[in-house]
N, C-alpha and C positions, 0 to 999 in steps of 0.2 A: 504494500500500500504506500501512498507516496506521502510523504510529509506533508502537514498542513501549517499555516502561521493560526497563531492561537492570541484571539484578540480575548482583551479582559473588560468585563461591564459587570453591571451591576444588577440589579431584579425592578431596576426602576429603570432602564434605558431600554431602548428598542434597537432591533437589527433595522441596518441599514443597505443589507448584502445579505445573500447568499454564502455561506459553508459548507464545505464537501466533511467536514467533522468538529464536535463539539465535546469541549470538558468542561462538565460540568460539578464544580463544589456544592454540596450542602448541606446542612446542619443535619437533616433529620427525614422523614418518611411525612412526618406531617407537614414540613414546609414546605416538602416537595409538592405533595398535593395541593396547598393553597397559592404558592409560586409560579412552580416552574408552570405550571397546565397553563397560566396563562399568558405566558409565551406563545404555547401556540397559538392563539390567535393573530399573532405576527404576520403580516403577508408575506417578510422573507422567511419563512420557519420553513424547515426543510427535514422533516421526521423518515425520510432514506435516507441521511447521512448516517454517518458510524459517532456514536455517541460513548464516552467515556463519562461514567456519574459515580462522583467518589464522595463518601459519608462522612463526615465527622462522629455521629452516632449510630448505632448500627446495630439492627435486631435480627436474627436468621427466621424471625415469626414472621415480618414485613415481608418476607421477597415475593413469596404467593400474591398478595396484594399488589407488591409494586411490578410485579411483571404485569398481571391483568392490566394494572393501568398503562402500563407502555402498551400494551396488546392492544388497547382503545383507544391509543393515540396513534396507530401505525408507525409505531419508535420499531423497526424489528432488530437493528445491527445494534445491540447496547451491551457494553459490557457494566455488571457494576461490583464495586469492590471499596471500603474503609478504610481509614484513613489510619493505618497501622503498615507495620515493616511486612510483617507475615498473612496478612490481609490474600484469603483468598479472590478469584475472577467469579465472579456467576453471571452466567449467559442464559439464552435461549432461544428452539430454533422453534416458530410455528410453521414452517411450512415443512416439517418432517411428518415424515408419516400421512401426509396428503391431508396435513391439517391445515390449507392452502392461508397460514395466515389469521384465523378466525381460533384457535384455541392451540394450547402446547399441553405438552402430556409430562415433562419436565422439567424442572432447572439444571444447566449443566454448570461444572462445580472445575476451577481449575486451582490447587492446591498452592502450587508455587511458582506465585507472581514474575519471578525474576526470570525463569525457564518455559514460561509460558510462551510459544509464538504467538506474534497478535495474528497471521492469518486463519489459526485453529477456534481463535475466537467468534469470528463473525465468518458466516457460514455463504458458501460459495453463489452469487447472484448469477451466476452464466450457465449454473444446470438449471435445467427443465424443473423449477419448483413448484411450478402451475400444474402439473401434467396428472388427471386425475380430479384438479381442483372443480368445484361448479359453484357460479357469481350469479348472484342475483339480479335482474337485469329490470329497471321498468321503463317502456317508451309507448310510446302514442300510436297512432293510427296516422302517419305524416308522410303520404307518399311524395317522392319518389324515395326518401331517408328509408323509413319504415313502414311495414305493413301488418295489419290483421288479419289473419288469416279466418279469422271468426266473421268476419262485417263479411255480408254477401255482395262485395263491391265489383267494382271492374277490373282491379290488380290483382292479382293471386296469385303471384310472384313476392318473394322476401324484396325489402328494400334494399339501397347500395349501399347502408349501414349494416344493416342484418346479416348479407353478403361479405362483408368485411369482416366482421365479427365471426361468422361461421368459418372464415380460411382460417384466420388468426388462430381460435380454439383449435382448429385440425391441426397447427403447427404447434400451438405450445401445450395442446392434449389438456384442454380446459374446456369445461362444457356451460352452456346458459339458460336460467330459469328465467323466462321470459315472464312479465306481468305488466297486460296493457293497462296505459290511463286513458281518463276519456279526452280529456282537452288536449286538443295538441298546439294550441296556442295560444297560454300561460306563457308569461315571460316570468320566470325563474328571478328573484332580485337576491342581491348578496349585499349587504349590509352589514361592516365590522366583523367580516369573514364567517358570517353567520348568511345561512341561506335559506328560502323558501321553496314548497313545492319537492320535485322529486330532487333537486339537487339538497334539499334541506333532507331528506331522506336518508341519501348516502352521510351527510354526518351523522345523524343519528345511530348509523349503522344497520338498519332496515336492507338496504339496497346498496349492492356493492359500484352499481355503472347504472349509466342511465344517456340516451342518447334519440336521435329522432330528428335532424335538424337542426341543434342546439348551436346557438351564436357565443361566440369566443370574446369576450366583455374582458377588459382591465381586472374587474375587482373578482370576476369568476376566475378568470387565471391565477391569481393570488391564492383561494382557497380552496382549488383542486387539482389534482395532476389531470392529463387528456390527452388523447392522441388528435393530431391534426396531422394535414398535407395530403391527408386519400381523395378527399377532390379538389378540383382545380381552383386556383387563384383568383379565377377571374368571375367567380362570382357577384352579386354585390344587389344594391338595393336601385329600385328601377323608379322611376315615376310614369305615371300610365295616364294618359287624355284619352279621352274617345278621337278616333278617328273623323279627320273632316272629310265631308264627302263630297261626292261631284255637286257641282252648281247646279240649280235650274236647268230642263236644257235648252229651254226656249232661251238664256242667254249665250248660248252658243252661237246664235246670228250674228253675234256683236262683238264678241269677247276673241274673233279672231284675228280683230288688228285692235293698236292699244286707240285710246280718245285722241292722241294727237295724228294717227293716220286718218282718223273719222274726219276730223278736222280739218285738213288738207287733203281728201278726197273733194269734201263739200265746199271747201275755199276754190279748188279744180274747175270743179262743175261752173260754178257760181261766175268764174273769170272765163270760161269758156262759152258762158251761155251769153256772156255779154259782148264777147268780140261776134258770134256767131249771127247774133239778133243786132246789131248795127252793121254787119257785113251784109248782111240777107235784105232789112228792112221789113220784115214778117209784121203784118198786124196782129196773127194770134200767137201773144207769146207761149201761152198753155199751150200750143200745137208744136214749139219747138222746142218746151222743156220736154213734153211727152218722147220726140224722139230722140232727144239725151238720153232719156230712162232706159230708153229700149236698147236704144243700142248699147247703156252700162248693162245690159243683160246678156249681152250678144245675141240679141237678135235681128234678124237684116230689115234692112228697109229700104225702099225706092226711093229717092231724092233726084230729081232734075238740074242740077248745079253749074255754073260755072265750072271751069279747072281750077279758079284759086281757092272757089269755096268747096269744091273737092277735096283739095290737099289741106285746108284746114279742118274738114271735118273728119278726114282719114287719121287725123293723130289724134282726134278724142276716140276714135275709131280701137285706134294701139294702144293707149290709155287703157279704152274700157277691157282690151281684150288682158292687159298684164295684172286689171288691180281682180279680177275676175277670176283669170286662175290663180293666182297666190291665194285668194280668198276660197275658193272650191277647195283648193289643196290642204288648208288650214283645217277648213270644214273636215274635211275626210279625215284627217292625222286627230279631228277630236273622235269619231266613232272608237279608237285604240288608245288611245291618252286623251280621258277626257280631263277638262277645268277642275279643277277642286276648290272647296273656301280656303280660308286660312287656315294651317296650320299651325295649333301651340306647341312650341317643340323647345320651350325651356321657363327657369324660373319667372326671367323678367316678363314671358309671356301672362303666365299664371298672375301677374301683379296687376299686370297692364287690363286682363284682360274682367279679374275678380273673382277667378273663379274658386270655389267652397269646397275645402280638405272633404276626404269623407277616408280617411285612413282607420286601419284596425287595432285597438288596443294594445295588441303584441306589438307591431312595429312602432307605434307610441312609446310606450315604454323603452324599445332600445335604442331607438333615434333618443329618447332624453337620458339616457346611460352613454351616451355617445356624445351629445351636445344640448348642457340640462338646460342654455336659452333658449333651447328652441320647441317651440307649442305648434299643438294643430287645433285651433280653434271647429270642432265639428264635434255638435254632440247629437249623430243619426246613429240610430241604434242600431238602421240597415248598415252600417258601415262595422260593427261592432268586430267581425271577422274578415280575416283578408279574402275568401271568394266570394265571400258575400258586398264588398267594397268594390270586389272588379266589377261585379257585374251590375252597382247600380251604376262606376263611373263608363262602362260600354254603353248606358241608357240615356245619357246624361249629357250634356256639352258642357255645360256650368259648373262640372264638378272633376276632381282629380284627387289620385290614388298613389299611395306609393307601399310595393310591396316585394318580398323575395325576388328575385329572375328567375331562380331554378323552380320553385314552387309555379311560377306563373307559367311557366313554358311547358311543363308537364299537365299543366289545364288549361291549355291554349287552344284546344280544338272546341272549346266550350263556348270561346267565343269568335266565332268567325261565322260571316253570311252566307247566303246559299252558293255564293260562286267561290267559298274558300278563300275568302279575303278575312285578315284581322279586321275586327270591332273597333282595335286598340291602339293607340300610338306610343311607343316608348322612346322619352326621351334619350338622344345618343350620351350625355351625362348622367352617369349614374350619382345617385343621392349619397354613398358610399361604400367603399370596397368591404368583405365580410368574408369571416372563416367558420366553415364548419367544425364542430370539433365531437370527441366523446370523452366525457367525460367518467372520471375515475376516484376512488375516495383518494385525497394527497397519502401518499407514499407508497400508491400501487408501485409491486416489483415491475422490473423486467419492458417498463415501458418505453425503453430504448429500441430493448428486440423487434418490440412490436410495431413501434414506429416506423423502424428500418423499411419493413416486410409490406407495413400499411402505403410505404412510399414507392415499392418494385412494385405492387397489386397495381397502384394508379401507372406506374410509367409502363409497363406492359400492356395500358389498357384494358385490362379486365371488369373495372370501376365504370367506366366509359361504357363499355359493351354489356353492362347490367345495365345502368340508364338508357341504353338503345334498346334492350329488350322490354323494359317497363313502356317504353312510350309506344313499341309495335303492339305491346297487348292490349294498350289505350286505343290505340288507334285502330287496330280490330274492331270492339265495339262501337267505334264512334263514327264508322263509314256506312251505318245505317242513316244517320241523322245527317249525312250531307247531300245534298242532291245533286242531279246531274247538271253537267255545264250549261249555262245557258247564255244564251250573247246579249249582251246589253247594245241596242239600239240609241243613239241620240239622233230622234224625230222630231222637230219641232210643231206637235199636235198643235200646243196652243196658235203660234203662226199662221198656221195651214190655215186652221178654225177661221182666224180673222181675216186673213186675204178672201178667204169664199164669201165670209160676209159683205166684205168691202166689194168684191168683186162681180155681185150678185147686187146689190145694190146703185152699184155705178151702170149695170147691166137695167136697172129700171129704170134708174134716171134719165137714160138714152132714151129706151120705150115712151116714156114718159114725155119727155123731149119733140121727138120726133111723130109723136100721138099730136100735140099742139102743134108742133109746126103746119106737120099735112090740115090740121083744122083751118089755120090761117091761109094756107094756099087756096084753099075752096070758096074763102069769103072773097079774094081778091078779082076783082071787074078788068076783064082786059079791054080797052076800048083800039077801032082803028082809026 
């Protein structure tokens, strides 16, 4: 074992650091119990180190007692021995005999201190101490992490946590009593290294792990060991708008060139129609705006003209025929890219625009464990849980959401329309980056090993190819409830509508017209 430097304090100063080992002086068995215990509550307190606790006063009636109590602190590497020349060593090892930890069957006794090797003392961490062990396990119902295999859902596959857990026990020969809860989104608080919920649990000593999606927090890493790094880094917390949708499509007449080509179209006409109508001398000007229109439509017409008023009318001619196809071509390119409204696609939008949190509890809570200025003023009780919040803000324009990415993306087919489009918009900034982890009571063994093994699982993709197989067995079920492709048309009905009114009406006004006229012909007297 390697040397350690060996700082000196008192039972009224706090660790400021982590040590790989500690010696510890103390008068008695009784001070120890009303001192040292609360030490551990220290966030640097580290009860896998190798612990030396040497007595000033010293009873061989105590040791029963005070191993239990290190047995419930997870102290397992301790030697302890008094404060005398001939002072025996007493140890012990709980994970002998596959009493993984949770109870020993004796004290070992080493007679003469000075002959003593220290590494016979503390008992070898690199064999298989687990192998035989079974941990008490409780998680939730939180796919893609975890699954119940009791709930008659759409999953029936283990989760990519469950999956993990299952290799890990085949390697270190430790098996798992699984005990589900019902909420799976509870946010766990730790308070003074004190914690609620299932992580309050594992202190207690109820439950030895507990896992499900569980977020990797400052003051949770202080008062648990955990393995992290089996899924990837690039997780993180999303914000979600409803999707904008295409415009009107009766604005699709319009919205093909921007107001300022409308403008200089109509400034065009307007300077053409006036060179045209003092070139000509036309008395009915409505008879030569009519055949502007027509021919910006392309279509022909018979004109009698000069050659110069030819050639000037042949270039409103080329005019109508360039701004016509640009415009036809625009039209067509929307039938396949149509217009959309605006898109909210970041905070300053959400300020500018007003629009009303409707986020769920759980991610309240860690967003204010993460940054305690920051509130979500929304007290809808539809919002209370995170898919219950997606799906009022997919209903919603005026409202927004912020929630898991990997939770959302594994119930992303939940929200999409009949053509397979998202509901949903996520912003390309995510709210903030997040670790999954599993947690463990502080001073689980061996959680190096597992680490290791938990980090070749992800980089050989195995973790990966569990999440692909959860989403194909989702998406099995879910390709009943999508229908088949269908082509979105932009028709402009409303237009149509109006031109036939217009066009039917200007069609009777003619009848109309021409009804009086012929009446007037008939009154008039030809004399010779």
């Amino acid at each position: 074992m390697d040397f350690m430097t060996v700082l000196s304090r008192t039972s009224y100063t706090k660790l400021d650091h982590e040590n790989e080992a500690y010696i510890v002086t103390i008068d008695n068995f009784i001070t120890f119990k009303n001192e040292f215990i609360s030490h551990t509550q220290e966030k640097n307190w580290k009860p896998d180190a190798y612990y030396i606790i040497v007595f000033k006063e010293f009873k061989q009636t105590i040791l029963t007692d005070l191993f239990q109590t290190l047995l419930q602190l997870h102290i397992f590497h301790v030697a302890i021995l008094y404060a005398s020349k001939n002072s025996p060593i007493h140890t012990y090892n709980p994970f002998q005999n596959k009493n993984c930890g949770k109870m020993f069957e004796e004290i070992i006794q080493f007679d003469n201190c000075s002959q003593t090797n220290i590494a016979n003392i503390y008992f070898n961490k690199t064999e298989k101490i687990l192998n035989g062990c079974t941990f008490n396990v409780a998680i939730p119902d939180w796919p893609p992490f975890t699954t119940n295999p009791k709930n008659n859902g759409i999953v029936k596959l283990n989760g990519t946590e469950q999956y993990l857990m299952k290799i890990l026990g085949e390697l270190e020969g430790f098996n798992l009593n699984y005990t589900y809860t019902e909420n799976a989104e509870d946010f766990y608080v730790v308070e003074n290294m004190k914690a609620t919920g299932t992580l309050g649990l594992i202190q207690k000593g109820k439950i030895d792990i507990t896992f499900g999606g569980m977020l990797l927090t400052y003051k949770r890493a202080f008062a648990f060991s955990y393995l992290y790094g089996y899924h990837d880094n690039e997780d993180e917390i999303l914000t979600l708008v409803k999707k904008a949708e295409t415009v009107p499509k009766w604005k699709n007449i319009y919205m093909e060139f921007t107001y300022i080509v409308w403008i200089l179209v109509l400034i065009t006409f307007v300077i053409y129609f006036i060179i045209l109508s003092t070139l000509f001398r036309l008395k009915d000007k409505c008879y030569l705006i009519l055949i502007m229109w027509d021919i910006l439509f392309l279509h022909s017409h018979k004109l009698r003209l000069k050659f110069k008023g030819e050639c000037i009318l042949l270039q409103w001619v080329i005019f109508a025929f360039f701004i016509n196809t640009y415009y036809q071509c625009n039209l067509t390119g929307l039938t396949t890219h149509p217009n959309y409204n605006y898109q909210i696609s970041n905070s300053e939008d959400l300020s500018k625009f007003k629009l009303q949190s409707c986020v769920c509890s759980f991610i309240k809570t860690y967003i204010k464990a993460l940054s305690p200025n920051k509130h979500f003023n929304d007290n809808n009780k539809d919002c209370d849980w995170l898919l219950n919040s997606v799906t009022v803000v997919s209903k919603d324009y005026t409202k927004y959401t912020v929630v898991l990415r990997s939770v959302y993306k594994f119930h992303e087919y939940k929200y999409k329309n009949e053509f397979g489009e998202s509901l949903l918009y996520e912003f390309p900034r995510p709210e903030s980056k997040i670790i999954y982890v599993i947690y463990f009571y502080k001073g689980f063994p061996c959680l190096g090993k597992m680490h290791l093994n938990a980090l070749r699982l992800r980089e050989n993709g195995l973790i990966d190819k569990r999440i692909r197989d959860l989403k194909y067995e989702v998406s099995k079920a879910s390709t009943i409830a999508i229908k088949d492709y269908k082509a979105s048309f932009i028709f402009p009905w409303h237009v149509l509508v109006i031109g036939f009114i217009l066009s039917t009406v200007a069609f009777v006004i003619e009848l109309i017209a021409d009804y009086i006229m012929r009446r007037r012909m008939h009154r008039i007297i030809y004399l010779e």
